[in-house]
C-alpha positions in Angstrom: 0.0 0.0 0.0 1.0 3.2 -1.3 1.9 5.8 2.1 0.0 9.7 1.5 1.6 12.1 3.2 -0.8 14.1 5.8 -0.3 17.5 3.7 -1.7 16.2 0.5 -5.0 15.4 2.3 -6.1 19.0 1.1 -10.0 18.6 0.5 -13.2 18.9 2.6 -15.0 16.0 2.5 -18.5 15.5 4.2 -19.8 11.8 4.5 -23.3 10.6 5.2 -24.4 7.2 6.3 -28.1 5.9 5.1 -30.3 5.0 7.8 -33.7 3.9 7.8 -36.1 6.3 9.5 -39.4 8.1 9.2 -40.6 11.4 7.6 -42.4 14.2 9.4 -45.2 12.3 7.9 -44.8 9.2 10.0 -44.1 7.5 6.4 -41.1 5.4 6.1 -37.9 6.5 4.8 -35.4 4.1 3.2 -33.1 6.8 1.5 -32.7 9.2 4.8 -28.5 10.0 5.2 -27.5 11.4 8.8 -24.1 13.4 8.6 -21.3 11.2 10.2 -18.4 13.2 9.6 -16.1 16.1 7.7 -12.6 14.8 7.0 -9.6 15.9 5.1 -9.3 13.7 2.3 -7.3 13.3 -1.0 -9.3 12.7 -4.0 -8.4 11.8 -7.6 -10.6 11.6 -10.9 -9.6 7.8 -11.9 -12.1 8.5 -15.1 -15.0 10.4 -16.3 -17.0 9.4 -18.8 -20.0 10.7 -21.0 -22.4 9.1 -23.0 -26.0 10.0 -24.8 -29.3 8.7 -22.9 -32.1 9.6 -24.9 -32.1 13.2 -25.5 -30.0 14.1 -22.8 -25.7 13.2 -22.0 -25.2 11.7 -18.7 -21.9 12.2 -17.2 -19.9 9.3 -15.1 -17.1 10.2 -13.5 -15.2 7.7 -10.9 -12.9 9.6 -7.9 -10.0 7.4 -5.7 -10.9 9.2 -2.7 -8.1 8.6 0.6 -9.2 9.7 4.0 -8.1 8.8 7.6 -9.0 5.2 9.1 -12.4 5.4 10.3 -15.7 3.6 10.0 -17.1 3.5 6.2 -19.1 1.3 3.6 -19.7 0.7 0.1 -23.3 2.6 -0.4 -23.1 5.4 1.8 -22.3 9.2 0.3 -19.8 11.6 0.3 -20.2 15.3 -0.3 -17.6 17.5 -2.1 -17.8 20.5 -4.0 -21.5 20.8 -4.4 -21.8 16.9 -5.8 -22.8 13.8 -4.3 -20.7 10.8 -5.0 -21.5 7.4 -3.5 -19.0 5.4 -2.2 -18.8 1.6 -4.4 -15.8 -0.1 -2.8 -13.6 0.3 0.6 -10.0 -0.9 0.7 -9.1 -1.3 4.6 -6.1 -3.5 3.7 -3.6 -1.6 5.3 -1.9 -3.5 8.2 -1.5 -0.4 10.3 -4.8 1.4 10.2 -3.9 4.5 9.2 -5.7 4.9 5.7 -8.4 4.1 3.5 -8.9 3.9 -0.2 -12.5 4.7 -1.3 -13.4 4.3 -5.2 -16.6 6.1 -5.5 -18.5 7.5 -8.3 -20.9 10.7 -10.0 -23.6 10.3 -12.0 -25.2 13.5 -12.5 -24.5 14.4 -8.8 -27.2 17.1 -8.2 -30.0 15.5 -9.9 -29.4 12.4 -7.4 -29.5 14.5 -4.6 -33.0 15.7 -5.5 -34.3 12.5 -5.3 -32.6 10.8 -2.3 -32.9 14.2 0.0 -36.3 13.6 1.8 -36.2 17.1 2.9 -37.3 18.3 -0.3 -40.5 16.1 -0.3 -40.6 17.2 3.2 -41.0 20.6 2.9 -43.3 20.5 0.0 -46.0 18.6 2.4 -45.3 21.6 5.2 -46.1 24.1 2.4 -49.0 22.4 1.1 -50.3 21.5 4.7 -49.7 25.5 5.5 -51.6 26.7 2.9 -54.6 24.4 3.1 -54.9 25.0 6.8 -54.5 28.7 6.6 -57.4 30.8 8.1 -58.7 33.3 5.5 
């Protein structure tokens, strides 16, 4: 395993875990993510990609993304410069626990976040709910 040196860690990362939960509603949520934590990392574009879906491209790009030892698994999300990018594969071989490697990959960043942030729907049903119940 490849040793990164502490300085080269130079990006702000945020990562969120997926948790099963319930909406303001009471419905249930299976694509909820609570913030676990905002480390330093050190990311790399391993490839982008773009290709033609219907009448629209749709961009794919994969990051190497090397952060500090700590709890983290294939399918939860990392944050960075206003995209989302969901974490595929963890390598945790290193025999003295002081990195990890996470591969993780884009597509179309924003638009996934519209449909996997429940605060959106959220906040449409307080709206609605507000200005139904509103006394004239």
């Amino acid at each position: 395993m490849r040793h990164v040196v502490a300085g080269r860690k130079n990006q702000k990362i945020t990562i969120y875990k997926p948790e099963a939960g319930k909406s303001k509603s009471g419905a249930p949520t299976n694509n909820s993510f609570v913030k676990v934590a905002a480390p330093w990392a050190s990311i790399k574009t391993k490839q982008a990609a773009e290709q033609e879906v219907g009448d629209s491209q749709q961009s794919k790009i994969t990051y190497s993304i090397v952060i500090g030892w700590r709890e983290i698994s294939s399918g939860w999300v990392i944050a960075w410069r206003g995209q989302l990018i969901r974490v595929a594969n963890v390598d945790d071989s290193d025999p003295l626990c002081r990195q990890k490697i996470l591969i993780g990959s884009t597509e179309n960043g924003l638009k996934e976040l519209e449909f996997t942030d429940n605060s959106i729907v959220d906040s449409a049903i307080e709206t609605l709910d507000e200005s139904v119940n509103e006394p004239w």
